[in-house]
N, C-alpha and C positions, 0 to 999 in steps of 0.2 A: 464546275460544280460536280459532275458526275465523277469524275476524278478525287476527288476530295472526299465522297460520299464513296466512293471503293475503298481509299486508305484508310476513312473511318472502321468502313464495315472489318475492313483486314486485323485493325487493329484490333476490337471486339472480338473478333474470332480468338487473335492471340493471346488474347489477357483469359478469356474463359476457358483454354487450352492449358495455361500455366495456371489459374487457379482453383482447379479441377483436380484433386492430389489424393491417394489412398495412402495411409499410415497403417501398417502392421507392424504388431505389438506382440512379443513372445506373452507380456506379461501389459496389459491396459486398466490402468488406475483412474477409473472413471470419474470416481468422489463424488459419486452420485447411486450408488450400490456395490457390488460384488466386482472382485477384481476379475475381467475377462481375460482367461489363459488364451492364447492366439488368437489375441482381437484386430478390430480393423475399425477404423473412423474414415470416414469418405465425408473429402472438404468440397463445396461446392461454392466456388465465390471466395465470399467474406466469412461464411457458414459453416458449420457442422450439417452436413447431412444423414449422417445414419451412424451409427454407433452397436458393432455386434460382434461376433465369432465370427471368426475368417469361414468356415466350414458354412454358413449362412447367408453370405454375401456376396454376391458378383458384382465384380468392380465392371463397371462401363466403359467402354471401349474407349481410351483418348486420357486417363489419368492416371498420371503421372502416380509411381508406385517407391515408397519411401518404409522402409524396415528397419526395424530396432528391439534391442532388447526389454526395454523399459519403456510405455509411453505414459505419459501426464500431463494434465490439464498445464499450461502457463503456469510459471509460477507468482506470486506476488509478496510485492516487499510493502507491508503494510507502513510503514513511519521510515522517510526517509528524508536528505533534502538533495538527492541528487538533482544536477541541470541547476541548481544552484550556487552549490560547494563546488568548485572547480576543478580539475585535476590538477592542476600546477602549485594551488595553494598561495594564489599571491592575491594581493590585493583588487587586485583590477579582474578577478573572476571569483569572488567571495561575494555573495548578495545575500548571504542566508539570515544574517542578523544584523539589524540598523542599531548602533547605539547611541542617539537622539533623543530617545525616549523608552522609557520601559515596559509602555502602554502603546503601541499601536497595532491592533488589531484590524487596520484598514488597511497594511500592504500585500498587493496581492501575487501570489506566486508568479500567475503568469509574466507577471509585468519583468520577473526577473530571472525566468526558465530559460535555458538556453539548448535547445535538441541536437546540438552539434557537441554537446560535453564529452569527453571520449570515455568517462564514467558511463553512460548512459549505456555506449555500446559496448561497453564491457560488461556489466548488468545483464544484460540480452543475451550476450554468446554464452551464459551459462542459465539462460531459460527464462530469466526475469523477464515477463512479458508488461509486467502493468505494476505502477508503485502510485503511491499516496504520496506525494512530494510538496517541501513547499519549506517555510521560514523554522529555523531551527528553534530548542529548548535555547533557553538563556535570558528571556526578558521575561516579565510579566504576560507580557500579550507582545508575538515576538511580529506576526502574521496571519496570513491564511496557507491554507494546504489544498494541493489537486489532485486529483485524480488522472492515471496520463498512461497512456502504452510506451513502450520504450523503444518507438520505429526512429526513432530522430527527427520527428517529426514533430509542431505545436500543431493548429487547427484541429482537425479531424482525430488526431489522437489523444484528445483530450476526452473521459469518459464524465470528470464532474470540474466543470473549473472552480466551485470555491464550496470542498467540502468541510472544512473545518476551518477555527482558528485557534493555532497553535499558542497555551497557555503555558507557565511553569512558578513551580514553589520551592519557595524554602534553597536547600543551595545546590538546585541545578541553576541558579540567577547569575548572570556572569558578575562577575565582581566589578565591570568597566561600566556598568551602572551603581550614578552615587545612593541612588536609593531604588528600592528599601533595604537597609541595613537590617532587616530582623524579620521572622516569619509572621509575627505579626503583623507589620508594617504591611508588605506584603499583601496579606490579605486583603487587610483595611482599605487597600489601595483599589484592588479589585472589587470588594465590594463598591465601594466609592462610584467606579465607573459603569457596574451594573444599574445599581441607582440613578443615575445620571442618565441610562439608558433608557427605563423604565419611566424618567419625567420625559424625555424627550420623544419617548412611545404617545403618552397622554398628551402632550403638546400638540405631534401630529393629527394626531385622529380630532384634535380640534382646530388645525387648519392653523395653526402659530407657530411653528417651527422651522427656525429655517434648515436646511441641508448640512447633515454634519456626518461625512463617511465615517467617523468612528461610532459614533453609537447609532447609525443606520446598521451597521456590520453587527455590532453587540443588541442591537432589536431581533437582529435575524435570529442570535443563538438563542436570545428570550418566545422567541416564536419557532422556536424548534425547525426552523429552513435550515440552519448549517450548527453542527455541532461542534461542540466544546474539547481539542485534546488537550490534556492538564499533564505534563510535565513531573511527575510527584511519585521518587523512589523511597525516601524514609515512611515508615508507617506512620509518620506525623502527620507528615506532607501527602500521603494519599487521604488518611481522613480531615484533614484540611479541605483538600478538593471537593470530596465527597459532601462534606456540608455546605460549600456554595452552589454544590448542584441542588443540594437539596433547598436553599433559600430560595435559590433564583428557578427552577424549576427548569433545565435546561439540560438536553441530554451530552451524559460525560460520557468521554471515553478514558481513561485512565492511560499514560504512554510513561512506559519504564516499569514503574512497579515493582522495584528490584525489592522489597520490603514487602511484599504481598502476601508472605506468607507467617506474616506476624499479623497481619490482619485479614484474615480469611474471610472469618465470619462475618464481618462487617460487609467485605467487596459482595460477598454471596448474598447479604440484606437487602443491598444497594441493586444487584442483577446489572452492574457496568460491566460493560467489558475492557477488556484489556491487548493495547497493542504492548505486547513483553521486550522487556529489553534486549539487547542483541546477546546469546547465550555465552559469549565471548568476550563481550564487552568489558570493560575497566570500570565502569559500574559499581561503589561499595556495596558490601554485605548483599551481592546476588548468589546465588544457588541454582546449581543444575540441574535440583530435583523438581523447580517451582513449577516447571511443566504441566510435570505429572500432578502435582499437588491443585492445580487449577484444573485439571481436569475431573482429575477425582472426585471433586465439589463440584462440577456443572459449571464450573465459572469460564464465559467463552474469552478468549482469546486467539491474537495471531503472533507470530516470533516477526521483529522486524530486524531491518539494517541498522536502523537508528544514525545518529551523527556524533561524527569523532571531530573533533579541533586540529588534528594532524593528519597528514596523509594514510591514506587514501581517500579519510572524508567516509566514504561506505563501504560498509560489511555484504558481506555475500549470505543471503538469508538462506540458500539452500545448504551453505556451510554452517549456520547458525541449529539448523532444524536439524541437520543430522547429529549435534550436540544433546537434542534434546533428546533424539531416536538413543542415543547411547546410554541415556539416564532417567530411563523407566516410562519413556513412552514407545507405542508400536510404533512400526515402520508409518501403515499410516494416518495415524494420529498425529504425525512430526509432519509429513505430507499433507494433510488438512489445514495445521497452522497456517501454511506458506501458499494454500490454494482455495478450497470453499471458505472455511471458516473466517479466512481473511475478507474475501468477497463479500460473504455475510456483515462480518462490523462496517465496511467501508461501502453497504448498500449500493454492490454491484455483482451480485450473485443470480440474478438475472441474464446476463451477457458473459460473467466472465467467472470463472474457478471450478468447473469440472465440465466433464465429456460429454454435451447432451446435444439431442438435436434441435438446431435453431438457435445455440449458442455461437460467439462470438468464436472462430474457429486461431483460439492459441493452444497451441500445443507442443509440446516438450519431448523428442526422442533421444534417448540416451542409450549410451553401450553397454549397461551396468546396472546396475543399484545405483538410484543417484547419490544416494547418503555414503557412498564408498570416495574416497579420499583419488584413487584412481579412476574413477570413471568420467565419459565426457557428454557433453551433454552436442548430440552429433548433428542432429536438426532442431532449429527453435523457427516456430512457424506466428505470427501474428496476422491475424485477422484475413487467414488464407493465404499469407505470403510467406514463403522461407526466406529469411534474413540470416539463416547461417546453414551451410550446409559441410562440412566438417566435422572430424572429430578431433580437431585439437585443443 
């Protein structure tokens, strides 16, 4: 026993030795105020411990000291289906879309997340710390979506296991579904199953219903527990959405929106926000400038990876934000997309998307400007661990 109780203690000693880390920053993008010209963040643990000017801080004797030109919060890919979509592309590691039914909003990402994806840690080595993952666009109600850090890990790096369920209109719908044939249809369909929802809410609450995971899962978004992403790039197909939120009283987030800016005023009536389509993406009738165009109206959003049907499956969202940085947003304005701002819609700005103390200590050291086409992104640090220390 005493034996056992030394190796513990030894090993204690050397886990709080490795994750005990000082990060200097020529240039530290906090995303929480003013950019510090030669800052320093001291990880303690899991943690953010102090956040300041080098000139003000003495590092503690025993932590490990880590430099770079650029530092930033984690990045985050707000709409993805990584650990889903496979890298290979073949059948037997594809789980993002069941085509059984067009309606099932009971399956659930975990059940089909794999942490060993080799997308996942390619995501990572360029800073992606934390994605919204889960059942792709293509059905009516394709799934759910989670919340997940990108350690290759399930359990514990799970920050929401079922934050959405992923909806879509009009013809982001695959065609390998026989129906619905029309945006009407469509809808009707949707409605139909909110409905259905709403009796089976009143059934409960009078002790008659029996258990049914699809509209237990569609009571939750009527009771505002797990929100609605809706799928809907034609400006049809966004105020399509917009009006079953507004029937069914249930909070939307709008994903794609590549049409947003034919309907401005409406998105802005509504106060949704928006996870934006990947700035790259093959997406009809997108524009480079919709950015800038949502921000200049207050309308929030995040840039995400989104999902492709061919390889690679995901986009690289800090490739994507540097597209927007190129076409009328600041440097970090296109940085906010892909850090607070995201955190904010995906109601985890609490733990994760900028530099503060007593936050979830992910952090991004880069040789560069990240939005530079050469630059690498040299340490990415999650929840006080460096999982890459390189610059290639």
């Amino acid at each position: 026993m005493r034996i056992l109780f030394i190796l513990l203690m030894l090993s204690l000693i050397s886990f709080q030795a490795t994750a005990q880390i000082a990060v200097k920053g020529k240039k530290v993008y906090t995303m929480a105020g003013e950019v510090i010209e030669n800052g320093i963040v001291l990880i303690n643990k899991e943690k953010i411990e102090i956040v300041g000017k080098q000139d003000d801080i003495v590092i503690p004797e025993g932590y490990k000291i880590i430099a770079g030109e650029y530092v930033t919060p984690g990045l985050i890919d707000s709409r993805t289906v990584v650990g889903l979509s496979g890298i290979s592309n073949q059948t037997h590691d594809q789980d993002q879309l069941e085509y059984s039914d067009p309606i099932q909003p009971e399956l659930r990402a975990f059940d089909a997340y794999n942490p060993n994806d080799p997308l996942i840690a390619w995501l990572a080595g360029f800073g992606i710390t934390t994605v919204n993952t889960g059942h792709a666009p293509g059905a009516l109600a394709s799934g759910q979506t989670m919340i997940i850090k990108t350690t290759g890990e399930l359990g514990s790096s799970i920050l929401d296991s079922v934050f959405a369920v992923a909806f879509s209109l009009g013809n982001n719908i695959s065609g390998q579904f026989k129906t619905p044939g029309s945006r009407p249809k469509g809808i009707a369909m949707l409605r139909s199953a909110f409905i259905g929802a709403q009796n089976y809410k009143a059934q409960k609450i009078a002790g008659k219903a029996e258990l049914n995971l699809k509209n237990e899962i569609l009571t939750d978004i009527l009771n505002r527990k797990v929100k609605a992403i809706i799928t809907a790039n034609t400006s049809v197909d966004i105020l399509g959405a917009l009006r079953l939120a507004e029937e069914f009283g249930f909070d939307l987030i709008l994903d794609g929106a590549a049409e947003a800016y034919l309907v401005k005023d409406e998105i802005t009536k509504s106060k949704v926000s928006i996870l934006l389509h990947p700035m790259m993406g093959r997406t009809k009738n997108i524009s480079y400038t919709t950015p800038k165009l949502l921000k200049d109206n207050n309308i929030s959003f995040a840039i995400q990876g989104g999902y492709e049907p061919y390889v690679p499956k995901v986009r690289n969202v800090l490739f994507e934000a540097a597209i927007a940085a190129a076409n009328g947003l600041t440097f970090e304005q296109s940085l906010s997309s892909i850090t607070i701002d995201a955190a904010r819609i995906l109601n985890i700005d609490k733990k994760v998307g900028s530099l503060e103390k007593g936050k979830d200590a992910d952090i991004v050291v880069f040789d560069g400007n990240p939005f530079e086409y050469t630059t690498h992104a040299c340490e990415v640090i999650i929840n006080g661990k460096i999982i890459k220390k390189d610059c290639k």
